[in-house]
Wavefront OBJ file of the C-alpha trace (Angstrom):
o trace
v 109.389 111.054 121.330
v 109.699 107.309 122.335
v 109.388 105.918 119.230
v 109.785 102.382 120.689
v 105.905 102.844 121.821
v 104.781 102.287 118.121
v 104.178 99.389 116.449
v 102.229 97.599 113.967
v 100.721 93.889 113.262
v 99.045 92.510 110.262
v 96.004 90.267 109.455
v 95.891 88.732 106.423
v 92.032 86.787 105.474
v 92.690 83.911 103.125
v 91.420 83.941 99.583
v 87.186 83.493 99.356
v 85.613 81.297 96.785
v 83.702 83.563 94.243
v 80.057 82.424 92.892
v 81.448 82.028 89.694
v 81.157 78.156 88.358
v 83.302 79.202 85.101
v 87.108 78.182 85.872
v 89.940 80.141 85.046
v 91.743 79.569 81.541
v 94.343 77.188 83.474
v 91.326 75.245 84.498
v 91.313 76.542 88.226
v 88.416 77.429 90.157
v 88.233 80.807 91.035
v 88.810 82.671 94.604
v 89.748 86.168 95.601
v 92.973 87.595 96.596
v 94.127 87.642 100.434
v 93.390 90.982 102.218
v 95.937 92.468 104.588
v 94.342 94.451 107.675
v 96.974 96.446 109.090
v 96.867 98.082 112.975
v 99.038 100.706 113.644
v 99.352 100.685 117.676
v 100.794 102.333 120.198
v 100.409 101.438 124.184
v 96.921 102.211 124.526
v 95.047 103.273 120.903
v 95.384 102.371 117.535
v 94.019 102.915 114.319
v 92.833 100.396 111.570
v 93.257 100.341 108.102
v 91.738 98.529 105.466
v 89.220 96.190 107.344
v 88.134 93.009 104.907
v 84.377 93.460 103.774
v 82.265 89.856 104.084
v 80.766 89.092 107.545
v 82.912 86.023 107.990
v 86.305 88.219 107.657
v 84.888 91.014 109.540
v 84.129 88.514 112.579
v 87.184 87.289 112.222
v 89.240 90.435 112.386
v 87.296 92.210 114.872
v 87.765 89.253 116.667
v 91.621 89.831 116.380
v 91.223 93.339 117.309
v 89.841 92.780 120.439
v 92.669 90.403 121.774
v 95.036 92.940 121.134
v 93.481 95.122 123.590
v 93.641 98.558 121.958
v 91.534 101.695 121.942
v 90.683 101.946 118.385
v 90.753 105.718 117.231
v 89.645 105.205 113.794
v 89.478 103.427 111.114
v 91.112 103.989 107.897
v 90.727 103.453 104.304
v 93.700 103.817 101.618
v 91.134 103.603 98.600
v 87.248 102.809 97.398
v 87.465 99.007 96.210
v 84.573 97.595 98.312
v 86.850 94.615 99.660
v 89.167 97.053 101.836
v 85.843 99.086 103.677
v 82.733 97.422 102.807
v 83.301 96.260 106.275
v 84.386 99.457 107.899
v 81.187 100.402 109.947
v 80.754 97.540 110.929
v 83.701 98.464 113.075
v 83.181 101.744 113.558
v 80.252 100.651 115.546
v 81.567 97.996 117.554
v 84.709 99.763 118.676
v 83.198 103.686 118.265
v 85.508 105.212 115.841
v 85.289 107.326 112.729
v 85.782 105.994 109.436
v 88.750 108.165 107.560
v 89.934 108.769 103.881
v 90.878 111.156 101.592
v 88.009 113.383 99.547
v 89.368 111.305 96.392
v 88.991 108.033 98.000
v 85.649 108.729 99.413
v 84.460 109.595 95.929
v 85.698 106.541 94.784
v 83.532 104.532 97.587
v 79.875 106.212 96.055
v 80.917 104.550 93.113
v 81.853 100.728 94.380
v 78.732 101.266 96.362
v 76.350 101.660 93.049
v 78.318 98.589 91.300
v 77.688 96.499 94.205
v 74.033 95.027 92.497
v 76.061 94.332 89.611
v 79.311 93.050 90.643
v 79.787 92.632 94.686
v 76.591 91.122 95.759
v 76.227 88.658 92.826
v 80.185 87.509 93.626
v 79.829 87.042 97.430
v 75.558 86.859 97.429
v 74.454 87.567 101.385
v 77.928 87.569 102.856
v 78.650 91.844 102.009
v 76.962 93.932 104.889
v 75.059 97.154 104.163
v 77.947 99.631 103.640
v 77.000 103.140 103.438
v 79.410 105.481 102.744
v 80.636 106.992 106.341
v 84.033 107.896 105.855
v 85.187 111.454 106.400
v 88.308 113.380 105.505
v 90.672 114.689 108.829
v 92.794 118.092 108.584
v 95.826 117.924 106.485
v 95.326 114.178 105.890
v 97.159 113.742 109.275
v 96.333 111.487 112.356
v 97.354 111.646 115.782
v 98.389 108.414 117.589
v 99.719 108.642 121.069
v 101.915 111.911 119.847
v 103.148 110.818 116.650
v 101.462 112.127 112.869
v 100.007 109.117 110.559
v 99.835 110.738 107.037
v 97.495 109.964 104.426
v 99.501 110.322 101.383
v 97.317 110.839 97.975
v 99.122 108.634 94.999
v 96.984 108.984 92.354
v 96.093 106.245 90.276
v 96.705 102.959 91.217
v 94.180 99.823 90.772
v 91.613 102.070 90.687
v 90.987 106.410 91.071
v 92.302 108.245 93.801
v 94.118 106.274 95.944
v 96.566 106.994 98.806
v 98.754 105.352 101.439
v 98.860 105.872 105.300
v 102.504 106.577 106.155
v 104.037 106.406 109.680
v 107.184 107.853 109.529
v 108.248 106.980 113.245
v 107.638 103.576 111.977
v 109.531 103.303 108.323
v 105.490 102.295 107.613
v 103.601 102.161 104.396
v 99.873 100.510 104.352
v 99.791 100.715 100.927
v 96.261 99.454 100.258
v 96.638 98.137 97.036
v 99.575 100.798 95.715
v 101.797 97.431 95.855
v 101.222 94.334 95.939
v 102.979 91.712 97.855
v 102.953 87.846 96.298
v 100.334 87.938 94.233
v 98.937 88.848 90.991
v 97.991 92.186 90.498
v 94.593 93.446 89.431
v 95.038 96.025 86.047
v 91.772 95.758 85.111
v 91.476 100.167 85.166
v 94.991 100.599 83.891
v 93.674 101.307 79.869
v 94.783 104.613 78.712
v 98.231 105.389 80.594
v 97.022 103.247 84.035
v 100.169 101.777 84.147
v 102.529 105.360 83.885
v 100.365 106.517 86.871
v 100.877 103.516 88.495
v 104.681 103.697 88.449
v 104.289 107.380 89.251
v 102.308 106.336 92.637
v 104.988 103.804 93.338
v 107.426 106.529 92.709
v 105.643 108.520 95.578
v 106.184 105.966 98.155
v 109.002 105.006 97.915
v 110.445 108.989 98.317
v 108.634 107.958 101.674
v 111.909 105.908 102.300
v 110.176 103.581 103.927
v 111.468 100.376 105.031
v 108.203 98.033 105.575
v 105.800 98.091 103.582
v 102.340 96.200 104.432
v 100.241 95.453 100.852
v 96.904 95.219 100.223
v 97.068 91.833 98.839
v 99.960 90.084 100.475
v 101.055 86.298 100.693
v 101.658 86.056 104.125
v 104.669 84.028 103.858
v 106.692 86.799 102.826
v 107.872 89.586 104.924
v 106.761 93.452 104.306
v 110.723 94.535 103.079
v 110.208 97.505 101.210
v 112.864 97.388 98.833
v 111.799 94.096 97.392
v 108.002 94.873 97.348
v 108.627 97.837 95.113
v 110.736 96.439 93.483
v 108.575 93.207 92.423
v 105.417 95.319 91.769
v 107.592 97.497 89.248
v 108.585 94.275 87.464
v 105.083 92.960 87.433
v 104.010 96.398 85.553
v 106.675 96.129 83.398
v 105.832 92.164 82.181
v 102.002 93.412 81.755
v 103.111 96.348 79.624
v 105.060 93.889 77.892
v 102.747 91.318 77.354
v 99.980 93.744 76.909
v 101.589 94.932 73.540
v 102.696 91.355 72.788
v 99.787 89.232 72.899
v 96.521 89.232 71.076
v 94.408 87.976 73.454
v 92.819 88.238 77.281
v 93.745 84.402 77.347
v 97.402 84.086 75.804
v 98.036 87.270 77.514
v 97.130 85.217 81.001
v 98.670 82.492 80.304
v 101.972 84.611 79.621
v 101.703 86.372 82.840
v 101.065 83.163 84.902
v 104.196 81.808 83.082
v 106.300 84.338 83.577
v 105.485 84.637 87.246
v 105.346 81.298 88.418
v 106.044 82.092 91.988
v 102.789 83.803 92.547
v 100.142 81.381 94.100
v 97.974 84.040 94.651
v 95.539 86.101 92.165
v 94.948 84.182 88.888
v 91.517 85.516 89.208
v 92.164 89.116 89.304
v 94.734 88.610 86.607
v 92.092 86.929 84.179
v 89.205 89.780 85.067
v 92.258 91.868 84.562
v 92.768 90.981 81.371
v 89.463 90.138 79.980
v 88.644 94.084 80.803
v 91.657 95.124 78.989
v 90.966 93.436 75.966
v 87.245 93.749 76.107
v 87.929 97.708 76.116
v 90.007 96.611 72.712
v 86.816 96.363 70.652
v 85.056 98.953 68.601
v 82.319 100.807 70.653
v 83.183 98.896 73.714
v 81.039 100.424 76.962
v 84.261 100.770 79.624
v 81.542 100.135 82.322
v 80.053 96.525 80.981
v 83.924 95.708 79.795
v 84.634 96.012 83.703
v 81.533 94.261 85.109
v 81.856 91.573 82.484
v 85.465 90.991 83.472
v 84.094 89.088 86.085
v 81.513 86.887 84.908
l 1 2 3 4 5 6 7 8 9 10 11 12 13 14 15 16 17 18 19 20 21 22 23 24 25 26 27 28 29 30 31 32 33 34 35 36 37 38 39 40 41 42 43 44 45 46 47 48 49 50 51 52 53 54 55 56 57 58 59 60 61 62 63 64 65 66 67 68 69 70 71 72 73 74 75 76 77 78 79 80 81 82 83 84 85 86 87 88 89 90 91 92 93 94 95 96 97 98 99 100 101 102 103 104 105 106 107 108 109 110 111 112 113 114 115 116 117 118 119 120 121 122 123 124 125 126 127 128 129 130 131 132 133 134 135 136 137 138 139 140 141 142 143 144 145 146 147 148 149 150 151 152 153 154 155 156 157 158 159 160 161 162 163 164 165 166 167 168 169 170 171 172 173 174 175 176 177 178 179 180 181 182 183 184 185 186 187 188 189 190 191 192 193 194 195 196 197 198 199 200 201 202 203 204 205 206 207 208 209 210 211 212 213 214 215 216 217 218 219 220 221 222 223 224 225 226 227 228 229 230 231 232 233 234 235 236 237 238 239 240 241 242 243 244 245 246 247 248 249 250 251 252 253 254 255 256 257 258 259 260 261 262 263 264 265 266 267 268 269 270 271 272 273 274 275 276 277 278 279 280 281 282 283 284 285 286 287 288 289 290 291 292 293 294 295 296 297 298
């Protein structure tokens, strides 16, 4: 097996401006994290995973997929948040192939789909396309690229239900989908009630992978995709939020202790606050888990 016929490249969409006028506790405006698209290629086919999900950064990676001149195969999704396959047919019609995830994952997608009225559409308004849910599940979790197995690996609980990983051993590959994160701030928003211990558990997973690059979901793309260190910063950033979550007595000292204690992070102030706003929200008496998430956001 010629290994040397694999490869991999990443896009990475910068952060989008979200339709809310209320800044962040720091006094910034708000804007989304940057989304990694990862394509797993060998000479002639390749497969996609985690396409961005507004028309502007599907037209722009599509357009990116074409110069590289590959066969797409299919298309892949590593879990249901709406920004990492909202724009997945979209592909799957321009370049005919199948959308692909896990039974969990698809699950997951129904339910991002029936929030979108209430969350999605009123963040980006007119700039999500219609999105049904097209995925499908493949035999054993298990691609075939020009000879060599890509592996859909189920984690477990991550940044939200049921997520998983596509591994390419030949490769040392993870596209981790949001399992790490890579220079930026890290959305725990669904971590009440042991989120965090599953978390570790699912980072715990991938890295018996022994991989040695490692492409996240959110990812600064200044950095490189070394595995050792993305693990490794993604365990430390669990361990400050456990930390502060115990420590502080509120959504906005606990941000303002995360963003000091992680100064190097340019990225994902936003999700940290909506993060934390959740979290606390789910705090009081009687609190409705799904309004504490939607609200985290407005």
């Amino acid at each position: 097996m010629n290994t040397q016929s694999l490869g991999y490249a990443v896009h990475i969409c910068d952060p989008l401006p979200i339709s809310v006028t209320e800044p962040l506790p720091n006094g910034e405006g708000r804007t989304f994290q940057p989304i990694s698209t990862t394509l797993v290629h060998g000479e002639r086919d390749a497969v996609l995973v985690d396409p961005p999900f507004t028309s502007g950064q599907i037209e722009e990676v599509a357009a990116w997929v074409a110069a590289g001149g590959k066969n797409l195969i299919a298309i892949v999704a590593t879990h249901g948040h709406g920004d990492h396959w909202f724009g997945a047919n979209e592909f799957a019609e321009r370049f005919d192939a199948p959308v692909v995830a896990t039974a969990g994952t698809i699950a997951v997608m129904h339910g991002n789909v029936e929030a979108r009225p209430f969350a999605w559409d009123k963040l980006w308004p007119g700039q999500i396309p219609d999105a049904p849910v097209t995925a499908v599940t493949v035999p054993d979790n298990t691609l075939a690229l020009e000879g060599h197995d890509l592996h859909l690996v189920e984690v477990g609980h991550t940044d939200t239900e049921h997520t998983s990983v596509l591994h390419v051993p030949d490769l040392g590959l993870v596209a981790a989908g949001d399992v790490l994160y890579n220079g930026a701030h890290m959305y725990i928003g669904e971590s009440a009630g042991g989120g965090l211990d599953a978390w570790r558990d699912a980072i715990d997973t991938v890295e018996a992978l022994a991989p040695r690059y490692i492409v996240a979901g959110h990812k600064n793309k200044d950095l490189d995709d070394d595995a050792t260190r993305v693990i490794a910063e993604t365990r430390r950033y669990l361990d400050d939020a456990e930390a502060a979550l115990q420590e502080c007595s509120s959504a906005t000292e606990f941000f303002h202790r995360m963003v000091d204690r992680h100064p190097g992070l340019p990225y994902g102030r936003t999700l940290l606050w909506v993060g934390a706003k959740t979290l606390y929200a789910l705090r009081e008496p009687g609190a409705d888990p799904v309004g504490a998430a939607v609200g985290g956001w407005f």
